[in-house]
C-alpha positions in Angstrom: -13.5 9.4 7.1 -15.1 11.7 4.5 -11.8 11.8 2.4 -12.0 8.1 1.8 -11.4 4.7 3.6 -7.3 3.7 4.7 -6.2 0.1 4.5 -3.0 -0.7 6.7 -1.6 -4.7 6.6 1.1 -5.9 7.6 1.9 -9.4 6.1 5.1 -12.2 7.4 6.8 -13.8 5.0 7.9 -17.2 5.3 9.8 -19.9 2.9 8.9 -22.9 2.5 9.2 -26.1 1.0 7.0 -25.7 -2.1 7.8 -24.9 -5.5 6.5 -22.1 -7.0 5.5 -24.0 -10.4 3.6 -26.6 -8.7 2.0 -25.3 -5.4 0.8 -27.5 -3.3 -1.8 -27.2 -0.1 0.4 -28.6 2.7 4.0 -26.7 2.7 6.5 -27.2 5.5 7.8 -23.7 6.4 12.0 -23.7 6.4 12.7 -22.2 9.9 16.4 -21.6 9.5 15.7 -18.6 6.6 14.6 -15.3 7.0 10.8 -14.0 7.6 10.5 -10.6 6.8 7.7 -8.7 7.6 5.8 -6.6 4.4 3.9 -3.0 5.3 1.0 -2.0 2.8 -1.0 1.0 3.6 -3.6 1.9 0.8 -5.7 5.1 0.8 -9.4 4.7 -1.3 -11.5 7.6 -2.2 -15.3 7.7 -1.5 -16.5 7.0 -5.2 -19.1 4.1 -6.5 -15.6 2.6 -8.1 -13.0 2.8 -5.3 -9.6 4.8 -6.8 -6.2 4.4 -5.5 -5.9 8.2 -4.0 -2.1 7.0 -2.3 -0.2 4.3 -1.3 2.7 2.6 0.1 4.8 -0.7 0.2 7.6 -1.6 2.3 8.8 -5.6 2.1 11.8 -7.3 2.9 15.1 -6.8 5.2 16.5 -3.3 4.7 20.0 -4.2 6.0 21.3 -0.8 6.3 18.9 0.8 8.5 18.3 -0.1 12.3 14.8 -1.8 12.8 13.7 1.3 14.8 14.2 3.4 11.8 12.6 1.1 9.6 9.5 1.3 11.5 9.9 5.1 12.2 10.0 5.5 8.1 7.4 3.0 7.4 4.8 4.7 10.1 5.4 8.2 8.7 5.0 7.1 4.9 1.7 5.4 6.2 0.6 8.6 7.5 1.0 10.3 4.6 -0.9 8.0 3.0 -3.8 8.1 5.5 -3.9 12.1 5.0 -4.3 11.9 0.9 -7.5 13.5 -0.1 -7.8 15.5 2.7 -8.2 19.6 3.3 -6.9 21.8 0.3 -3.6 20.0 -0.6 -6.0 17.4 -2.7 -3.5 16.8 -5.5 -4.7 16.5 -9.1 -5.2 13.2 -10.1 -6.0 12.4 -14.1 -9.8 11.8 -14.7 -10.5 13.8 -11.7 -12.0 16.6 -14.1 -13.6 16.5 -17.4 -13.7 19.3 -19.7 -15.9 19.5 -22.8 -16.4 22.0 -26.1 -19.5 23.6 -25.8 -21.5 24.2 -29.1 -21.7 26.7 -31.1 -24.4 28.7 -30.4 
């Protein structure tokens, strides 16, 4: 893609046994909690440095929405996100011009 490169992940969550203070290589995972599922969808530009053009996050349980909706919500923001920094709706982003006083002639 010519407007920049789009990163989607989608990470589950689990709790376990370990303290967060003192990790610890081996961790038994609790199976009676809850393992949510985290969304992450990150949108590059093209540049020698990679720059954030847009992105999204989406982790943990939303109890008051349906799991269809969540995923309806979570595909549409990640869209969005995919579509930054393409056509003429580029939005401004600081640094992305540089203006400087010309001398006096």
């Amino acid at each position: 893609d010519t407007s920049g490169t789009f990163v989607q992940l989608r990470l589950g969550l689990a709790q376990t046994t370990c303290r967060k203070r003192a990790p610890q290589r081996h961790c038994r995972v609790l199976e009676s909690r809850r393992k949510p599922t985290c969304l992450a969808c990150y949108k590059f530009d093209t540049g020698d440095v990679p720059k954030v053009l847009d992105k999204y996050h989406n982790c943990g349980p939303s109890h008051h929405l349906a799991a269809k909706e969540i995923r309806q919500r979570d595909e549409a923001e990640c869209r969005a996100v995919e579509e930054a920094g393409r056509g003429g709706d580029t939005p401004y982003l600081p640094g992305m011009f540089a203006f400087s006083r010309g001398l006096p002639a």
